[in-house]
C-alpha positions as CSV (number, residue, x, y, z in Angstrom):
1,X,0.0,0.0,0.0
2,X,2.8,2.7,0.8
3,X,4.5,1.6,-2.3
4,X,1.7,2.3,-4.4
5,X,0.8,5.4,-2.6
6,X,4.5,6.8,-3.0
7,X,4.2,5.5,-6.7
8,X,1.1,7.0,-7.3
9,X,2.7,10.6,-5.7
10,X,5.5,10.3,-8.0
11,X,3.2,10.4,-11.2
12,X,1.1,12.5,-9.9
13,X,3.0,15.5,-8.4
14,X,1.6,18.5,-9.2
15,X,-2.2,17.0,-7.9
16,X,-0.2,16.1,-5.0
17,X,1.2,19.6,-4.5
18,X,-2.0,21.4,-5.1
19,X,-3.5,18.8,-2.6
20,X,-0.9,20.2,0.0
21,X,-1.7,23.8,-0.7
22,X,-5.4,23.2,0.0
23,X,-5.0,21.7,2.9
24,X,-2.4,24.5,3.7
25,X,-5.3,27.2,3.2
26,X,-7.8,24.8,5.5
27,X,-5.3,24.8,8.0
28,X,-5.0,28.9,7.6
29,X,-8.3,29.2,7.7
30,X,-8.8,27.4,10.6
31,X,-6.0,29.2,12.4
32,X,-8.4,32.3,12.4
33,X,-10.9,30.2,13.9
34,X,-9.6,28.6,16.6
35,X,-10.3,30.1,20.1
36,X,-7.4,31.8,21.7
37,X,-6.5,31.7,25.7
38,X,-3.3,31.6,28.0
39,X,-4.2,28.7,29.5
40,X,-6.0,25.2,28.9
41,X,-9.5,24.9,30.1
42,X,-8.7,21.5,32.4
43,X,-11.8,22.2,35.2
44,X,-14.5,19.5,35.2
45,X,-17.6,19.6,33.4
46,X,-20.1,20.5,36.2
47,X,-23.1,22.1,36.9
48,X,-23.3,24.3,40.0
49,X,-26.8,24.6,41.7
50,X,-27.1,27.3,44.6
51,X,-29.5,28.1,47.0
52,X,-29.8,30.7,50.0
53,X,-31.6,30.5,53.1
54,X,-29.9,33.5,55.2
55,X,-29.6,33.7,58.5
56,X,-29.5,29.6,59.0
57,X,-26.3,27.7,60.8
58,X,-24.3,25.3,58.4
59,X,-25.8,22.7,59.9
60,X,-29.0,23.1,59.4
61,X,-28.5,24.2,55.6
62,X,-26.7,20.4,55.5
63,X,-30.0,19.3,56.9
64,X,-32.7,20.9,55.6
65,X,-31.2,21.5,51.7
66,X,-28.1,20.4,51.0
67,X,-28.5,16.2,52.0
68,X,-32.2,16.5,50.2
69,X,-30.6,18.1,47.0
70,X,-27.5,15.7,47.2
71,X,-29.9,12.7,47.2
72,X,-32.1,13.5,44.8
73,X,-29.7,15.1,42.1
74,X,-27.8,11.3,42.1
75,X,-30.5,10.1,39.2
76,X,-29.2,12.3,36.6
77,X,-28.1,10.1,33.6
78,X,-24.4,10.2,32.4
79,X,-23.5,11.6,35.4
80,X,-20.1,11.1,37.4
81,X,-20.9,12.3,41.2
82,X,-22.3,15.4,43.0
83,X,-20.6,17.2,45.9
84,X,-22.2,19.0,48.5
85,X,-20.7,22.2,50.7
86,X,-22.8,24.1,53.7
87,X,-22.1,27.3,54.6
88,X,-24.0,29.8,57.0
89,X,-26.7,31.0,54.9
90,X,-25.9,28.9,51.2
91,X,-25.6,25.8,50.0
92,X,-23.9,25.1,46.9
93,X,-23.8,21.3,45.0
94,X,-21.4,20.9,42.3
95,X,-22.6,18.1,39.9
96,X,-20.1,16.7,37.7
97,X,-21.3,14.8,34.5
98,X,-18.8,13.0,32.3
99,X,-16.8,14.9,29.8
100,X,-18.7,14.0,26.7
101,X,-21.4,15.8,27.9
102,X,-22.9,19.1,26.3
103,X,-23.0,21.7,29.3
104,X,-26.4,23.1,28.2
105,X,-27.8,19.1,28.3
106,X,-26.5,18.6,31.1
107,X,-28.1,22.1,32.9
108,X,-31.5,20.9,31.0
109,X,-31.3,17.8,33.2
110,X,-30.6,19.5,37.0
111,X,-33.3,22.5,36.1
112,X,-36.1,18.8,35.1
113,X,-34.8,16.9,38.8
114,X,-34.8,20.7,40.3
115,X,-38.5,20.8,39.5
116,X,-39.3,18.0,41.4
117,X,-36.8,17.9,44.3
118,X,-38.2,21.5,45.7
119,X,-41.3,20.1,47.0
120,X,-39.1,18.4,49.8
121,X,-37.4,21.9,50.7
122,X,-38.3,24.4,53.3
123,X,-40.9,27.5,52.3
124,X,-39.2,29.9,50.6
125,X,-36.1,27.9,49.7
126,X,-35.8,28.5,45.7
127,X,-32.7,26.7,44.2
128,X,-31.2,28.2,41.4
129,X,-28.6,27.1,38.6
130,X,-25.2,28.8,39.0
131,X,-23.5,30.6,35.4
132,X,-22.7,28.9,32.7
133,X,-18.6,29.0,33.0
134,X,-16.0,27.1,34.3
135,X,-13.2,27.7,36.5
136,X,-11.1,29.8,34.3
137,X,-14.3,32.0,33.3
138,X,-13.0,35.1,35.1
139,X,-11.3,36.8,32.3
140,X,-11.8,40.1,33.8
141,X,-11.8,42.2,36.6
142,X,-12.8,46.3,36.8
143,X,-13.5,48.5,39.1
144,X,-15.2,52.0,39.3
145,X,-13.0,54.9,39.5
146,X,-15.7,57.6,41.6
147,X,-13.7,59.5,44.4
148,X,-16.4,61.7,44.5
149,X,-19.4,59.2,45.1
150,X,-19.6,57.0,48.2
151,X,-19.5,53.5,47.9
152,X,-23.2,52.9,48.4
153,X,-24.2,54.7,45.6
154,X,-21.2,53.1,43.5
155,X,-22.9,50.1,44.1
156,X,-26.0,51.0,42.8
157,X,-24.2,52.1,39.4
158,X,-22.8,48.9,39.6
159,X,-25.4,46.8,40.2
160,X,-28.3,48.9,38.0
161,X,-26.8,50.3,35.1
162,X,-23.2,48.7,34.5
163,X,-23.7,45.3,35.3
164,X,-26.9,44.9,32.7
165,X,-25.3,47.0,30.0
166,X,-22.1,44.6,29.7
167,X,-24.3,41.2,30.3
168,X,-25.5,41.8,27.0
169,X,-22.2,41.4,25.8
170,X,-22.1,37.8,23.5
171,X,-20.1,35.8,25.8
172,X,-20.3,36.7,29.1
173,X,-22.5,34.5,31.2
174,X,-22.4,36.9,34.3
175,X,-21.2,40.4,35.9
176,X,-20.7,39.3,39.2
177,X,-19.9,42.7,41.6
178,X,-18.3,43.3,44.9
179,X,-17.7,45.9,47.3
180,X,-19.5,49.0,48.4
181,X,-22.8,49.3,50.4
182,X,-25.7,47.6,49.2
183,X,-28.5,49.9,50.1
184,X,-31.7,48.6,51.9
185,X,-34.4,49.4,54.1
186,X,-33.4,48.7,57.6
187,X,-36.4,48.6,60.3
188,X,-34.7,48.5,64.0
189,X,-37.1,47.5,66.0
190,X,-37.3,49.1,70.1
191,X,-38.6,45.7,72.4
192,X,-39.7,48.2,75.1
193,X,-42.3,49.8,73.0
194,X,-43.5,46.5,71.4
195,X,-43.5,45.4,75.2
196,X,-45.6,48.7,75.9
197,X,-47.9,48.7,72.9
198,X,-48.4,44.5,73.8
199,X,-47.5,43.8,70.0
200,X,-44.6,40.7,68.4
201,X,-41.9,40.8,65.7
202,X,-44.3,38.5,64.1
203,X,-47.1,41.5,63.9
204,X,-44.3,44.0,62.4
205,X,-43.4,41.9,59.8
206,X,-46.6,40.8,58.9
207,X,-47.6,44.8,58.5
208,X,-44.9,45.6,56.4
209,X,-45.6,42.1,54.3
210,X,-49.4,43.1,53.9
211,X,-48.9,46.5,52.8
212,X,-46.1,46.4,50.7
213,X,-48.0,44.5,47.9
214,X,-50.2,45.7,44.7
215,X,-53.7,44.0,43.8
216,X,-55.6,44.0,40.6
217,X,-59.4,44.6,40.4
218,X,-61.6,43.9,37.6
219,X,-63.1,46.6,34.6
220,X,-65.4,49.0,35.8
221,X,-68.1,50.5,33.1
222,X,-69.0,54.0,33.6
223,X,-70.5,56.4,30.5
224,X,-69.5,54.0,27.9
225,X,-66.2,54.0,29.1
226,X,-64.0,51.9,30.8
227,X,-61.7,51.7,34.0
228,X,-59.4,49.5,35.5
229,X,-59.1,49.0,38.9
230,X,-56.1,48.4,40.7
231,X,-54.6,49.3,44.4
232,X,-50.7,50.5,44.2
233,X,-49.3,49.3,47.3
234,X,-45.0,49.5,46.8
235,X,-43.5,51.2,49.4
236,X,-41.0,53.9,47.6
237,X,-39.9,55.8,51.1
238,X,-38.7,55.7,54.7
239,X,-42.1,57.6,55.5
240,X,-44.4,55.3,53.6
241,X,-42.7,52.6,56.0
242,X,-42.6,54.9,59.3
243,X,-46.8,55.0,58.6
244,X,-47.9,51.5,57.9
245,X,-50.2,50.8,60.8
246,X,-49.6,47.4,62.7
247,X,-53.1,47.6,65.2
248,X,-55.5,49.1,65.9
249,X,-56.2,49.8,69.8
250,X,-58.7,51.7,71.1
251,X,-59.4,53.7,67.8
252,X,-55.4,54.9,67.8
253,X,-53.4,53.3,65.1
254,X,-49.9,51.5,66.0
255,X,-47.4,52.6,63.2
256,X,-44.2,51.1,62.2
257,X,-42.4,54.5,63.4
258,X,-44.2,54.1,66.5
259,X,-42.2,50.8,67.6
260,X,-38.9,51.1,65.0
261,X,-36.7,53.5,63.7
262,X,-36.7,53.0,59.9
263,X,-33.7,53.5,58.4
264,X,-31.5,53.3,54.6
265,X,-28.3,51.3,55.7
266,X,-26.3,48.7,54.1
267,X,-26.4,45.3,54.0
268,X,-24.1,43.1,56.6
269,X,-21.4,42.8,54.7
270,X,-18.7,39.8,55.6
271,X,-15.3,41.9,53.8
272,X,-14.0,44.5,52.0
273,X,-12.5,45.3,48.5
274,X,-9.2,47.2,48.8
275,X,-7.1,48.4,45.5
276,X,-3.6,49.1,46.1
277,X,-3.8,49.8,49.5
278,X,-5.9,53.1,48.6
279,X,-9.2,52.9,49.8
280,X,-12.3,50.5,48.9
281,X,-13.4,50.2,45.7
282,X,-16.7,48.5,44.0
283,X,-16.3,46.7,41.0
284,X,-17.3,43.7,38.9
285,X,-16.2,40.4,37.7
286,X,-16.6,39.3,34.0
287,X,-17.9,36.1,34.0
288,X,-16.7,34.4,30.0
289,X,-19.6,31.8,29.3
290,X,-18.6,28.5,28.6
291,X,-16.6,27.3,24.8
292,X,-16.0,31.1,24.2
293,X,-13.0,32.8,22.4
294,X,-11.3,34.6,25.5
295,X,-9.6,36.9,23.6
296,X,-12.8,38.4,21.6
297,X,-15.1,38.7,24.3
298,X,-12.4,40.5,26.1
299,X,-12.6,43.0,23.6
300,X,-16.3,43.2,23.1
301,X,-16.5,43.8,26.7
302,X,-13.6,46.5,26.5
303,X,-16.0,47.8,23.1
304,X,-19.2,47.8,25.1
305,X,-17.5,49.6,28.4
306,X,-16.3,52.7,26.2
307,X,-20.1,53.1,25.3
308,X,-21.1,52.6,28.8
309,X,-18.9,55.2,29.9
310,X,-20.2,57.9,28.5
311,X,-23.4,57.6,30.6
312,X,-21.6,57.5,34.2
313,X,-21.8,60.1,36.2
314,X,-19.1,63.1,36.0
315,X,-16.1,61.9,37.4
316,X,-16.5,58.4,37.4
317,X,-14.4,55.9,35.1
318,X,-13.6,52.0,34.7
319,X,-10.2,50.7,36.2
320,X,-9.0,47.7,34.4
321,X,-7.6,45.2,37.6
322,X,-7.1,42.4,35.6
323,X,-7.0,41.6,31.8
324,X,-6.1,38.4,30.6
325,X,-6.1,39.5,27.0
326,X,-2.8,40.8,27.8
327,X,-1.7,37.6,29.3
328,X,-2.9,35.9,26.2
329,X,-1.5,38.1,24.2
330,X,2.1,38.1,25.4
331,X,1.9,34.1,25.7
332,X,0.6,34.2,22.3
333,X,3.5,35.7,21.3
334,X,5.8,34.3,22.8
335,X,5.2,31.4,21.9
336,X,4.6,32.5,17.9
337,X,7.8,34.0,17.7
338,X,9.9,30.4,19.1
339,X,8.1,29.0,16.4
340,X,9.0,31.4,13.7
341,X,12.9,31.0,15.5
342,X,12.8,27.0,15.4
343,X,11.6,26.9,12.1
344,X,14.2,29.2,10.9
345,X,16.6,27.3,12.7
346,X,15.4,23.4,11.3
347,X,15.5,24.8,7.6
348,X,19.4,26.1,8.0
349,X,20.1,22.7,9.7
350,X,18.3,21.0,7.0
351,X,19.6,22.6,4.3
352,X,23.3,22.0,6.0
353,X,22.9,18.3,7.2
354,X,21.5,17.5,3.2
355,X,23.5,19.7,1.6
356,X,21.3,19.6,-1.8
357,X,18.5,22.1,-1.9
358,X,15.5,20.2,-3.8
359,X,15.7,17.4,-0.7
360,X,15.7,20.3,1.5
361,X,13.0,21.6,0.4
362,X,10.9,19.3,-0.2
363,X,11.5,19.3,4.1
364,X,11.4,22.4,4.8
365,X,7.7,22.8,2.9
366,X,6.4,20.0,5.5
367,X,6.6,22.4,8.2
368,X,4.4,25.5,7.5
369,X,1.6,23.0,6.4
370,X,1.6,20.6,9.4
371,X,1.4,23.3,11.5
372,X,-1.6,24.6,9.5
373,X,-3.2,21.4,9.4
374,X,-2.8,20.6,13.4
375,X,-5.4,23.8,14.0
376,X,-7.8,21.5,12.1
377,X,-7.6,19.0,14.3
378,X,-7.8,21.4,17.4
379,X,-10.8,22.9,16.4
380,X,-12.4,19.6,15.5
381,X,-11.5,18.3,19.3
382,X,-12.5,22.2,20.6
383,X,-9.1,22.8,21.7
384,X,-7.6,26.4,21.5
385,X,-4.7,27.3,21.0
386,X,-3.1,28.1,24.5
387,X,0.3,28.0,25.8
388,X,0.2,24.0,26.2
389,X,-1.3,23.3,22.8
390,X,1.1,25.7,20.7
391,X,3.8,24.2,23.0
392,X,3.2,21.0,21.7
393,X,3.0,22.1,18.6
394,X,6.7,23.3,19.0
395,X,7.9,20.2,20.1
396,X,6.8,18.2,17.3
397,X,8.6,20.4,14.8
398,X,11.7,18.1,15.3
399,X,9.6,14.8,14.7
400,X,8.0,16.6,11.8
401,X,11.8,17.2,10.2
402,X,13.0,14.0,11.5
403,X,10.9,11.7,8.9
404,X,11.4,13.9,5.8
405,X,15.2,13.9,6.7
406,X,15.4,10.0,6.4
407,X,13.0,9.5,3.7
408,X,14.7,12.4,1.6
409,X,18.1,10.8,2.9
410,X,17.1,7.4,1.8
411,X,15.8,8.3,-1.5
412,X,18.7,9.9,-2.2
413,X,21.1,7.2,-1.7
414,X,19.1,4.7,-3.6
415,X,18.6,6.9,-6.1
416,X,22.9,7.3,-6.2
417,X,23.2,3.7,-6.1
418,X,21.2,3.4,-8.9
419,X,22.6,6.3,-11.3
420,X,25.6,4.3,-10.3
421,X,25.1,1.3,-11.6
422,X,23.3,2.7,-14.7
423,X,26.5,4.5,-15.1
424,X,28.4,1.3,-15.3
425,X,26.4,-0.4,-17.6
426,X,26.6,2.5,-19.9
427,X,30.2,2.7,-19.6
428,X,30.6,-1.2,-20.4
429,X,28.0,-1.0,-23.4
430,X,30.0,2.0,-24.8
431,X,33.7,-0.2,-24.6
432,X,31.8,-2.9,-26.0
């Protein structure tokens, strides 16, 4: 078979040769293609489901959601095993399906057992699928640049106007932010005047519960015309809070403000984010969703945060933390230019170990298109080039050499053998 493939190559070497620059213009092609990152995406293939029940111990949150959700997620076909971890407030259970496995599938199958398992769960308790990333999905980090604005309202930029404009960004999966205040109503309750006024924490909260809600009515007819009916309940202010009535007794209503001091504070929060030892800042996390080119949603978010920009507030800017494009980049190149360097390198070797320029050549030509056709193999395994792949890569340029050298080399010396003979039985026929 090889000799009648090498046969058939001999007679046939310019289809063979326009066969090699096609497959050189594939492999081009797919060079362009081929997602770019610094490193290799080596974290499991895993769905994370969440849920939050503040205010309750560990334990109970191993109790009460994380041992029901454990058990019932273990069904889930082509699945490998499910980890559970409690915390004070939040669960979290990592299910890990086999690496085959489309990610999206995969999430289709937790949100169809999530629909059942929650009937087991406590009131209230809503678990929710985490973003589709992985591990190495933080690609980067900003932060808001607003010495003139407290943190409380930086958060609420943040978390209101920034963090929607650059989800919409193809890509990302998720903005998560951190730092800064995030603003709520507080209602501090006094026990002596609960004591005094006979009333429970139970009463307050059902008060505020009951009147902080909106009702429909029904179409109402009046000279041919017609009105809808509804009662507009959201509370929009400390004083609409201060006067929601809890009782009545003896004809005087009990207000909120009668028992509590209603307040705007900030949520409990368990740390800080400090940049360069200069004060806190708030900031967001760019979340990269999963199979995505690094490098260009990197720059659609940089694209998208120049035209967010322009509607902060006076004074306030982004502050780049962390950018892995420029990691990518520089290991990109790095490695781009030892290829360039060993290729250079092989060909003068070549060319001086053969000494006879077609043989070398015909070497020398192997390399640019091997390397071409390898990034049609990555993307077809959904590999991207990173700094172990184009390693690799780099590597094999000496294997790659190392066969044309001793087919080349062999060739040649049968090929001498042979003139040599024919030179001798020339020689003979002409002294004949």
């Amino acid at each position: 078979m090889v000799h009648k493939l090498i046969e058939w190559s001999l007679k046939n070497r310019w289809m063979v040769l326009l066969l090699a620059a096609g497959l050189f213009v594939w492999g081009v092609m797919a060079i362009k293609k081929n997602p770019i990152d610094a490193i290799p995406d080596l974290s499991e293939n895993q769905v994370i489901v969440f849920t939050e029940w503040m205010g309750r111990s560990p334990q109970l949150m191993e109790d009460q959601v994380t041992y029901p959700l454990v058990t019932n997620l273990q069904g889930i076909p082509k699945i490998k095993y499910v980890r559970g971890s409690s915390m004070f407030g939040m669960s979290f259970i990592y299910v890990i399906f086999e690496d085959n496995v489309d990610i999206y599938w995969a999430r289709q199958r937790v949100m169809e057992r999530l629909s059942t398992v929650t009937q087991s769960l406590p009131t209230g308790v809503a678990p929710q699928l985490g973003p589709d990333g992985t591990g190495v999905g933080h690609i980067l980090w900003y932060t808001l640049d607003a010495p003139s604005i407290d943190l409380g309202e930086q958060r609420a930029i943040q978390d209101w106007y920034v963090k929607f404009a650059l989800q919409n960004v193809p890509g990302v999966s998720e903005i998560a932010s951190f730092g800064g205040f995030q603003k709520q109503y507080q209602i501090a309750i006094d026990p002596n005047k609960l004591l005094y006024f006979k009333l429970s924490v139970p009463d307050v909260i059902a008060a505020v519960r009951s009147n902080n809600n909106e009702s429909g009515g029904r179409k109402f007819e009046l000279s041919d015309m017609g009105y809808i009916i509804k009662t507009s309940g959201y509370l929009k202010s400390l004083e609409e809070i201060g006067n929601i009535p809890i009782e009545n007794q003896n004809g005087t209503p009990i207000k909120i403000a009668d028992v509590a001091a209603v307040q705007m504070t900030g949520e409990t929060r368990l740390g800080i984010f400090d940049q360069d030892g200069e004060g806190e800042r708030v900031g967001g996390i760019v979340v990269m969703r999963y199979g995505e080119n690094a490098a260009e949603v990197i720059e659609r978010v940089k694209t998208k945060m120049k035209e967010v920009s322009k509607g902060l507030p006076p004074g306030v800017k982004f502050d780049i933390v962390y950018d892995r494009g420029e990691l990518i980049q520089e290991s990109v190149d790095s490695i781009t230019t030892t290829l360039i360097e060993e290729m250079i390198v092989v060909s003068l070797v070549v060319i001086v170990f053969l000494f006879h320029w077609r043989s070398a050549l015909s070497i020398i030509i192997q390399i640019p298109i091997t390397i071409a056709a390898s990034f049609i193999f990555l993307n077809a395994f959904n590999i991207s080039s990173n700094i172990m792949s184009l390693t690799g890569i780099a590597l094999a340029i000496g294997v790659i050499v190392d066969n044309g050298i001793v087919m080349s080399e062999n060739a040649y010396k049968h090929l001498a053998e042979r003139y040599a003979i024919w030179q001798n039985e020339q020689q003979k026929t002409t002294e004949l």
